[in-house]
Each structure stands twice: as C-alpha cells, then as structure tokens.
C-alpha positions as CSV (number, residue, x, y, z in Angstrom):
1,X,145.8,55.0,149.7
2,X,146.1,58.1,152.2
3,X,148.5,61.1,151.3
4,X,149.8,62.2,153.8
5,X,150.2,66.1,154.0
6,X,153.1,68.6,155.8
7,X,150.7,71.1,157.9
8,X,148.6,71.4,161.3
9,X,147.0,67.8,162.3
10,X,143.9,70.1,163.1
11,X,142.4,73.0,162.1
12,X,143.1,74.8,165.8
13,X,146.1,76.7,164.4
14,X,144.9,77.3,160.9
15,X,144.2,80.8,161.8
16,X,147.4,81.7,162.7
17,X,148.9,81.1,159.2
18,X,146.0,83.9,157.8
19,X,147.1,87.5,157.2
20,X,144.3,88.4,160.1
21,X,146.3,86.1,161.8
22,X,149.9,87.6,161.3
23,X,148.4,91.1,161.9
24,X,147.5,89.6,165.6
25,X,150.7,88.1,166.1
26,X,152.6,91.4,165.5
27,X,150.2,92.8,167.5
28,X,150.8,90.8,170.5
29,X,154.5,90.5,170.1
30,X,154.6,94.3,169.3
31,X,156.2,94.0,165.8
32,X,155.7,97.4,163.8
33,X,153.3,96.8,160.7
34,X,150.9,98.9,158.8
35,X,147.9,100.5,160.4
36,X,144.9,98.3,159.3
37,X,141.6,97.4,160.0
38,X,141.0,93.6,161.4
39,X,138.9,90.6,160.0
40,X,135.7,91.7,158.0
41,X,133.1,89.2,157.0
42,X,131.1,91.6,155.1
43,X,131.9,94.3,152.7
44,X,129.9,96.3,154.9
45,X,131.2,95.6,157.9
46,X,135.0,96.2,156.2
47,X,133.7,99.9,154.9
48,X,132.5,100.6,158.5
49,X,136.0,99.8,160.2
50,X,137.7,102.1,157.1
51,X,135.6,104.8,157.9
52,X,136.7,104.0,161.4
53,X,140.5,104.1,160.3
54,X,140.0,107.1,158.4
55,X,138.5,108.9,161.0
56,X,140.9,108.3,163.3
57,X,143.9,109.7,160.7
58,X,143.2,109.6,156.8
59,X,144.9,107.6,155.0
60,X,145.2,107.7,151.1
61,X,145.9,103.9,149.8
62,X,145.2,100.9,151.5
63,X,146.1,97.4,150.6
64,X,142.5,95.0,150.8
65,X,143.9,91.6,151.3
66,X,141.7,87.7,151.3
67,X,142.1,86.4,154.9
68,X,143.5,83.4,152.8
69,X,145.3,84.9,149.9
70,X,148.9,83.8,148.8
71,X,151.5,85.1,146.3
72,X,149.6,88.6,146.0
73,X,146.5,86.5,144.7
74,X,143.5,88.0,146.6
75,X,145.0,91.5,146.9
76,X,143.6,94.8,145.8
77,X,144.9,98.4,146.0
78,X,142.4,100.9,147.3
79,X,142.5,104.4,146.4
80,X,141.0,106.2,149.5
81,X,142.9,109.9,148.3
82,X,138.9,111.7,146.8
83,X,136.9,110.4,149.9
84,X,133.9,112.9,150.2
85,X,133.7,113.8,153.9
86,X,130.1,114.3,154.1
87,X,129.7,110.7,152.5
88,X,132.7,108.9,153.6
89,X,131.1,105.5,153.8
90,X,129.2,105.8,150.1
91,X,132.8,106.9,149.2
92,X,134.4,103.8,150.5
93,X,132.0,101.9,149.0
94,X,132.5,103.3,145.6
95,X,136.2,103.2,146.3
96,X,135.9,99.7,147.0
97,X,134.1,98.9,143.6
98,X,137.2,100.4,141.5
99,X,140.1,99.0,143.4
100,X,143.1,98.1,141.4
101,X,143.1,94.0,141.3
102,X,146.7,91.9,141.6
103,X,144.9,89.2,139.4
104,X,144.2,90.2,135.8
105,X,140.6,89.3,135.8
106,X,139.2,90.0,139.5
107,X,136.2,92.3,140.0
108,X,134.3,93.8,143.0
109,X,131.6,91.2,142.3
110,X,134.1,88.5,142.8
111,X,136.5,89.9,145.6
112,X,133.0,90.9,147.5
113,X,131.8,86.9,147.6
114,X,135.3,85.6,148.4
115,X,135.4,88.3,151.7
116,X,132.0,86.9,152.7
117,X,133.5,83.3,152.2
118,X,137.1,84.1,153.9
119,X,136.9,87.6,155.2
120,X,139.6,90.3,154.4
121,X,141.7,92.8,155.8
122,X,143.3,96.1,155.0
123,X,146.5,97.9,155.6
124,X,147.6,101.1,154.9
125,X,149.8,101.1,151.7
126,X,153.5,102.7,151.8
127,X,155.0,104.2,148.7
128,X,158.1,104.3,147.9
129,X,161.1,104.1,145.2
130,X,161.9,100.5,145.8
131,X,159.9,98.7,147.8
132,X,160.5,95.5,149.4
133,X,158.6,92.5,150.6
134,X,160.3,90.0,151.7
135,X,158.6,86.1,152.6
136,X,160.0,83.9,154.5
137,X,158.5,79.9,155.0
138,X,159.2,77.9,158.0
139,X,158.2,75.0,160.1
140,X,157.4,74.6,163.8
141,X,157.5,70.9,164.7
142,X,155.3,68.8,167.2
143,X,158.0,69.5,169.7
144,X,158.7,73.3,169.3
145,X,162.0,73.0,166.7
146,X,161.4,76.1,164.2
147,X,162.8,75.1,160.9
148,X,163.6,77.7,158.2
149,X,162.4,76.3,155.3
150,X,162.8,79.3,152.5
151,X,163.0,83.0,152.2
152,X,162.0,85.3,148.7
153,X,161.7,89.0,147.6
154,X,158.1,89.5,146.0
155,X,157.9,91.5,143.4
156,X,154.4,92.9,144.2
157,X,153.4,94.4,140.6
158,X,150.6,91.8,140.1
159,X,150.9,88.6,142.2
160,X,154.4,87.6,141.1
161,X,157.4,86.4,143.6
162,X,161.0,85.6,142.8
163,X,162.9,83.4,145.1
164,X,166.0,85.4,146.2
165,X,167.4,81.8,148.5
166,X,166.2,78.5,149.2
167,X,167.8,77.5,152.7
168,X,168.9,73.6,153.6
C-alpha cells in the first residue's frame, strides 16, 4: 500500500520551507524582518556569528530558532543584556546554556545536538505590549497556482497557536 503525501516530490525545495530559508527569501525579495544571524551547524560557529551581530550593534534578546522547528517547538529566548565585553564569546556561550526554552523540558544539552543535526538561527527579539505573530499555510502547485490554505495568531508564551480562520 503507498500513502501518498501533500509536499515537494523531491527534497530540492525543502529548504525553502526552513526558517533559514524564509530569512533568505525576505532577504532577496527585500521583506523587513529581524536582524539575525544565518544557518549555524555548530554551537560554535552560531556564538561566533552573535558575537558578529553584536559587534556590529548590541542587541539585548535574541530568539534561537531549529532550522526545522514548528509551532514554537525548537525555539529559545536568549538573554544577551550582561554580555562581558572583554569575553563576549565565553559570554554567549554561557548565555547560550541558560536560554529560556518554548518546550517545558529542553535543555542546552538537547538544543546543542538538535543544531548540529538541523542547524539554527537567531533573530533579534522585539518587545512589546501585545505582540503578534501571525502564520499563514499555503500551497504552490506543479503549475505555479498559490493556494491559501490557512492563516492563525500564535500565541508565543511556550509553543502554543490558536487558529484565528481557516480559509476554503
């Protein structure tokens, strides 16, 4: 019996469904997002492009997501606002070790495998009194037809999402 299942017939576009992916796209396209750092394979190699960031303009809170993470799952807040300036990479790395998890039991032991298995990003995090973050789910035939499948409002305190319209 096959199964047969709804996505890419190949693994060539994959990557653009990835939140390293998405930060590309809005790149290219020119599409405002958060200042981040790209697709690290290694929790050294993401501290190095942080210190990079930093550098360039501090930034206080950033947002460490899983190249493949959905719902919030794979997300951790990083609190960047007592970096030592004379050891800003030990600093991120102890930074890194304390970050606020979106799943109940994650850990820097288990967040640091899973980037060298997917990789991760990070974006600067925005405060403010009511945040938003909207979703949206669609389809791109074999023929170039973009579908609208679904949009939501996640409610980002953990990895919890509330549909705000399903569309036909």
């Amino acid at each position: 019996m096959s199964i047969p299942i709804f996505g890419s017939d190949d693994l060539t576009h994959e990557h653009w469904g990835s939140k390293s992916g998405s930060r590309e796209i809005f790149a290219q396209v020119d599409i405002p997002h958060p200042r981040g750092v790209d697709l690290s394979h290694s929790s050294e190699e993401l501290v190095q492009k942080i210190a990079n960031l930093y550098r360039l303009k501090p930034v206080h809170k950033m947002v460490v997501k899983l190249d493949q993470g959905f719902s919030g799952q794979g997300n951790a807040l990083l609190d960047l606002s007592s970096l030592n300036q004379n050891t800003i990479k030990q600093s991120i790395l102890q930074a890194l070790s304390n970050m606020t998890f979106s799943t109940p039991n994650g850990t820097w032991r288990w967040f640091q495998e899973r980037i060298n298995d997917m990789g991760a990003i990070a974006e600067e995090f925005y405060e403010g009194e009511d945040p938003k973050c909207p979703s949206v789910q669609g389809c791109i035939s074999m023929n170039g037809k973009v579908q609208l499948l679904s949009t939501h409002e996640q409610v980002m305190n953990g990895h919890v999402s509330f549909p705000l319209a399903t569309l036909e």
